[in-house]
C-alpha positions as a printed Julia matrix, in Angstrom:
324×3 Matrix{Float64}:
 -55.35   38.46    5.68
 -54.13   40.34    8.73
 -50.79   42.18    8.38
 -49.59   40.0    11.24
 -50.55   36.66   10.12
 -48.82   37.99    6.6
 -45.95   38.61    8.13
 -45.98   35.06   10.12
 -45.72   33.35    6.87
 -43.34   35.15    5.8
 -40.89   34.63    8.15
 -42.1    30.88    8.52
 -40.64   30.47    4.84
 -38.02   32.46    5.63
 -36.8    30.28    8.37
 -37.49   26.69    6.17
 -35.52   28.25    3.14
 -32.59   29.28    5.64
 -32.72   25.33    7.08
 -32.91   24.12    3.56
 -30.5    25.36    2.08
 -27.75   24.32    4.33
 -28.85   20.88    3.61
 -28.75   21.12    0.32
 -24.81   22.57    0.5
 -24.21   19.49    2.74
 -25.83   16.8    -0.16
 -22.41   17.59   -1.99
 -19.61   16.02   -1.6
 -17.2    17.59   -1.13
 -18.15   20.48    0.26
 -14.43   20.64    2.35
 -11.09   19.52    1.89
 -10.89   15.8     2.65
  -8.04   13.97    4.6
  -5.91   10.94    2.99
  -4.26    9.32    5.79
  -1.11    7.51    4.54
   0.14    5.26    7.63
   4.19    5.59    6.41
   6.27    8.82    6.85
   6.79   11.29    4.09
   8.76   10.22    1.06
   7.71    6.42    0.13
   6.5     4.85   -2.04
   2.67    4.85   -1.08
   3.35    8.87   -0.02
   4.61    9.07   -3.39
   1.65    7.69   -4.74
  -0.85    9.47   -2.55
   0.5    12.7    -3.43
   0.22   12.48   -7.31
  -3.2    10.81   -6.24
  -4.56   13.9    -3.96
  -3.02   16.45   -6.7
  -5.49   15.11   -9.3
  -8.45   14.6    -6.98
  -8.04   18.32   -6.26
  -8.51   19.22   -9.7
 -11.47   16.88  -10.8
 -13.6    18.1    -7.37
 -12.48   21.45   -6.59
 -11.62   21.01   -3.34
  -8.56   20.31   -1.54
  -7.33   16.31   -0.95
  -4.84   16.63    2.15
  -1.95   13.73    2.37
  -1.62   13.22    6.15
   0.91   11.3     7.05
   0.61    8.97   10.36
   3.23    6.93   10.95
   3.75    4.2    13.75
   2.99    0.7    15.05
   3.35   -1.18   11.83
   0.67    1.14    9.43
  -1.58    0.59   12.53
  -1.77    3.62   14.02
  -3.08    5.63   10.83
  -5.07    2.81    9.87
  -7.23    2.78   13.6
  -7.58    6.3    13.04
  -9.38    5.91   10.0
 -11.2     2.76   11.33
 -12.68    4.93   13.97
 -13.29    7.91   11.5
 -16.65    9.59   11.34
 -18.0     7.51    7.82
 -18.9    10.76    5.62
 -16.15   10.74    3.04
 -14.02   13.57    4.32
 -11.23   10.63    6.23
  -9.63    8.2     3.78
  -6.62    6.24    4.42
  -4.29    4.72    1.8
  -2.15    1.76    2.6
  -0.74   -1.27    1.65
   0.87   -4.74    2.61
   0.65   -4.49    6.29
  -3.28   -3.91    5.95
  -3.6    -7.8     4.86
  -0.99   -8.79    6.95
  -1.3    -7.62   10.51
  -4.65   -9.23   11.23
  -2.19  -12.3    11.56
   0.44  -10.07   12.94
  -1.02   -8.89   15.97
  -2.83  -10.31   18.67
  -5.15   -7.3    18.56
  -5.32   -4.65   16.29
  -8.16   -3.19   17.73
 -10.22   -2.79   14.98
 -10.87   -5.02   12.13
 -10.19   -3.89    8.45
 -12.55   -6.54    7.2
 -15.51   -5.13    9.1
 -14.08   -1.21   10.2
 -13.34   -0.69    6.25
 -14.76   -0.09    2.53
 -12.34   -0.95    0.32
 -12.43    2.07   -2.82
  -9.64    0.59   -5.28
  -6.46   -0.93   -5.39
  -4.69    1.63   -7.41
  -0.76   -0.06   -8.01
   1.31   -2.93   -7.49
   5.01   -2.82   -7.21
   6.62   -6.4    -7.53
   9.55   -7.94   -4.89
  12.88   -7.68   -6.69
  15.27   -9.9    -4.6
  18.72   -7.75   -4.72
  22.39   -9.16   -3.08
  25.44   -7.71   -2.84
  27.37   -8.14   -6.06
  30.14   -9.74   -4.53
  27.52  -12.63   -3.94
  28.72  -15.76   -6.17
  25.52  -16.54   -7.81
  23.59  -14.37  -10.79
  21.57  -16.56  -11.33
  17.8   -17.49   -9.35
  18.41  -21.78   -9.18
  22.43  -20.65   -8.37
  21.01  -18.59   -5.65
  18.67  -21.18   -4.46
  21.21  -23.99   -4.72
  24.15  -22.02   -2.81
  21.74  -21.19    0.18
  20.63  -24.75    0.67
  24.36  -26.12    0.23
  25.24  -23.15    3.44
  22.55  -23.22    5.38
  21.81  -20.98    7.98
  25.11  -19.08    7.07
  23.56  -15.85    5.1
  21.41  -12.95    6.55
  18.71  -11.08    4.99
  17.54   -7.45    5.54
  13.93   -6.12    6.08
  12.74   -2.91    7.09
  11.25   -4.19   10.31
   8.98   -7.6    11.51
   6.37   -8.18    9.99
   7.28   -5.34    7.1
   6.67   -6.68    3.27
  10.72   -7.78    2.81
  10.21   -9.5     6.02
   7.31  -11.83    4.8
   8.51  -11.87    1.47
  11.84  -13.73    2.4
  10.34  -16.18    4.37
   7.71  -16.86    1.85
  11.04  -17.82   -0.04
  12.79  -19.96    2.37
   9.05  -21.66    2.55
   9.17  -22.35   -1.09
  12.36  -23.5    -1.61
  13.34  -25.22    1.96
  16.08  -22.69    2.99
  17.53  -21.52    6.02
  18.7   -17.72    6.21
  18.45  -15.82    9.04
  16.28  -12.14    9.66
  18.16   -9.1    10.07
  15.88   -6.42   10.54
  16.32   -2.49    9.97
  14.22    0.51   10.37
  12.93    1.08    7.16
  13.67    0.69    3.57
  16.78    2.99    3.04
  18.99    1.48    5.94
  17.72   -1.76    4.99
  19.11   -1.24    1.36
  21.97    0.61    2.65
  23.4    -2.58    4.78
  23.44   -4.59    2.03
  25.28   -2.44   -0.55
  27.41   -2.2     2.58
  27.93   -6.04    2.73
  26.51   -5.84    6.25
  23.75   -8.72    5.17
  23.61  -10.59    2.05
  20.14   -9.76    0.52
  17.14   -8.07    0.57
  13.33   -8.43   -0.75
  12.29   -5.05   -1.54
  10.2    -3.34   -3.76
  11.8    -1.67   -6.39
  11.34    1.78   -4.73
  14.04    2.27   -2.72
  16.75    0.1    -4.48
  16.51    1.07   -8.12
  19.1     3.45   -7.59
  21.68    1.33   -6.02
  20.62   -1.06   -8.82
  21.29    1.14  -11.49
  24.77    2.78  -10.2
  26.07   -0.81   -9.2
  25.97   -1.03   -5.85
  22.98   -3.9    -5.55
  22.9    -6.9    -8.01
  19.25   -8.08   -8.57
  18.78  -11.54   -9.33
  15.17  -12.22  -10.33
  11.52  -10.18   -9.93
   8.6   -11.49   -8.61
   6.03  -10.77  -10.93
   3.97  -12.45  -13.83
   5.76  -10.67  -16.51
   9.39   -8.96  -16.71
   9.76   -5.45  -15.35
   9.77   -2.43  -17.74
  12.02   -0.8   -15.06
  14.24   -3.68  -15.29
  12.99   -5.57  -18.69
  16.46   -7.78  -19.04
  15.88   -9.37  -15.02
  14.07  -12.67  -15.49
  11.07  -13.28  -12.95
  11.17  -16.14  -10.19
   8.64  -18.04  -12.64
  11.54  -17.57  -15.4
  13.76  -19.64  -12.55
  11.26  -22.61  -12.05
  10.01  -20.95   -8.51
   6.09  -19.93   -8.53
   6.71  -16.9    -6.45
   4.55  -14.27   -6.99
   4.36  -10.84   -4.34
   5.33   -7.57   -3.47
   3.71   -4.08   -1.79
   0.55   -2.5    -3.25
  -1.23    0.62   -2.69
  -4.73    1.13   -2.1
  -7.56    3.66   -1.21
 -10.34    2.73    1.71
 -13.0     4.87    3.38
 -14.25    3.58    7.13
 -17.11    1.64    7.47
 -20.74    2.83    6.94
 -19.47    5.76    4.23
 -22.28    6.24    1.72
 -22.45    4.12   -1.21
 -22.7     7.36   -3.14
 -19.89    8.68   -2.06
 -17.55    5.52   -2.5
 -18.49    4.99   -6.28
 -18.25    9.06   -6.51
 -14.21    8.31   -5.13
 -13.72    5.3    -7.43
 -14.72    7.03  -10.59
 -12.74    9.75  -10.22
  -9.85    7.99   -9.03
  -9.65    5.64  -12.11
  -9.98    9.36  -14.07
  -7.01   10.23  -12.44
  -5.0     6.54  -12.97
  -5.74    7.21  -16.47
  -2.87   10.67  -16.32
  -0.08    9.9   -18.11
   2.2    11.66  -16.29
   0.9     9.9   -13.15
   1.45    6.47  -14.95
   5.07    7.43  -15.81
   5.85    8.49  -12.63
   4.69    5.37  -10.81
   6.97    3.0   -13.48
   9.81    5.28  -12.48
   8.77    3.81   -8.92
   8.62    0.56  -10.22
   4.46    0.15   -9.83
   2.14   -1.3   -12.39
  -1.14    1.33  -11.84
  -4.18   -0.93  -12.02
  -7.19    0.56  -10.77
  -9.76   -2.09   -9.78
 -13.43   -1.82   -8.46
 -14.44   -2.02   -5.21
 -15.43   -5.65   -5.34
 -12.06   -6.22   -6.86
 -10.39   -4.79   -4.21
 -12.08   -6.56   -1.68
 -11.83   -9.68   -2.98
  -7.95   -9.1    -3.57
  -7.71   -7.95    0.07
  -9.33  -11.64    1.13
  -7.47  -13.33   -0.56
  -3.83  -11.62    0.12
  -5.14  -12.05    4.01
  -5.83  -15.04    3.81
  -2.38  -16.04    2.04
  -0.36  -13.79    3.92
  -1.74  -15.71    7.33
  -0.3   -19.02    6.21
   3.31  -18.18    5.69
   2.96  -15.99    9.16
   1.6   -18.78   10.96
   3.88  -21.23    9.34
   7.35  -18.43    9.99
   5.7   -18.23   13.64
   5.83  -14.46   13.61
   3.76  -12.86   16.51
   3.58   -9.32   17.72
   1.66   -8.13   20.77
């Protein structure tokens, strides 16, 4: 063999190792940080959550999860983004409420989270506590019921905005129960909470994230929690069941990647998140918040997602709520 032709081949497998080995860097994931957009400003309860979330991912992959937070339009301006992400693993958004209800929110979302998203897990839930002021004469849930029918149209209640989780959680109780109270809304949670401690409205339908303080020093009275079981942030509040109303909701928190991502890489994301659900300290921290962590599959979470849609669309269509 020539020297040439020896030194052809030799540079041919130089230049196949050189393209090869890229690739193979690029089969791991992740091989860069990776991007969790969370469609609320800084300081929630699902930034909360996606911080403690990101810190553990971090140390289980070795490379850096990023909170980004991209608030505006309702959660629908960080959720598009991610809808139109490129689908390799390296954009995930985590959201809540408004992802099942703005489908029947909006005229047009422009995108579709049924069809522009792959559900990873739903990771918490974090019942509705209805809260008055406690100058309000009742205490208990069927005396709270039976002194807004016997006034109607006479109270107001607070949400942080149309459309937000308070907002569709109220009049899923005025749809149960046949009341009449009119919407007051705020912007946001803390100014929501804030007007009623001040007596500006008479109630609220929060989750317990940003009223567990005003709870505890006095300055909110809650009257019943809607959840299957009692509260350990609040163990001695009886749930709506507890007061004859089947009334069961609140916000949750969940991780999706868009569309098309790699099946690899989604069950890669679920495992380790559940690893990181498991941390105590991350479990303790969400109860302080109020949030039972689950943790569910992927087909779990979708099928919650359907269904929540699906009953968040009737008490929308019936409230006759419609944004453009």
């Amino acid at each position: 063999m020539s020297h040439l032709r020896l030194l052809s081949l030799l540079l041919a497998a130089v230049s196949i190792s050189a393209w090869a080995q890229p690739a193979k860097a690029q089969d791991k994931y992740p091989s860069r940080p990776v991007e969790l957009i969370v469609p609320f400003a800084a300081g929630g309860g699902t930034d909360i959550l996606a911080r403690l979330l990101t810190d553990g991912l971090t140390r289980r992959l070795g490379q850096t999860f990023l909170v980004i937070n991209r608030p505006g339009a309702n959660t629908n301006l960080g959720t598009g983004q991610v809808a139109r992400a490129k689908p390799d693993g390296y954009t995930l958004l985590m959201t809540s409420f408004g992802l099942a209800a703005n489908p029947s929110l909006y005229r047009n979302l422009g995108f579709d989270p049924a069809k522009d998203l792959i559900p990873v897990s739903l990771l918490a839930n974090a019942p509705t506590i209805l809260v008055v002021h406690p100058s309000f004469p009742t205490n208990t849930l069927p005396e709270f019921t039976a002194h807004l029918k016997a006034n109607p149209g006479k109270f107001n209640y607070a949400s942080y905005g149309v459309g937000s989780s308070p907002h569709i959680g109220a009049e899923l109780y005025k749809s149960l129960t046949g009341t009449d109270v009119v919407h007051v809304p705020f912007n946001g949670g803390g100014p929501a909470a804030a007007a009623v401690a001040g007596k500006q409205v008479e109630m609220l339908f929060p989750s317990a994230v940003p009223v567990q303080g005003l709870i505890r020093n006095g300055s909110l009275k809650p009257i019943a929690v809607a959840s299957d079981k009692r509260t350990a942030l609040l163990p001695e509040l009886p749930t709506f069941r507890e007061g004859g109303l089947d009334y069961i909701t609140g916000s949750w928190f969940g991780v999706l990647t868009p569309a098309k991502t790699p099946q690899a890489i989604v069950d890669l994301l679920h495992a380790n998140i559940v690893e990181v659900l498991k941390d105590e300290n991350l479990r303790a921290k969400m109860a302080e918040q109020g949030a039972d962590v689950i943790g569910s599959s992927p087909a779990e979470f979708r099928a919650f997602l359907a269904n929540e849609t699906a009953r968040l669309s009737k008490v929308i269509k019936n409230a006759k709520i419609q944004l453009d």
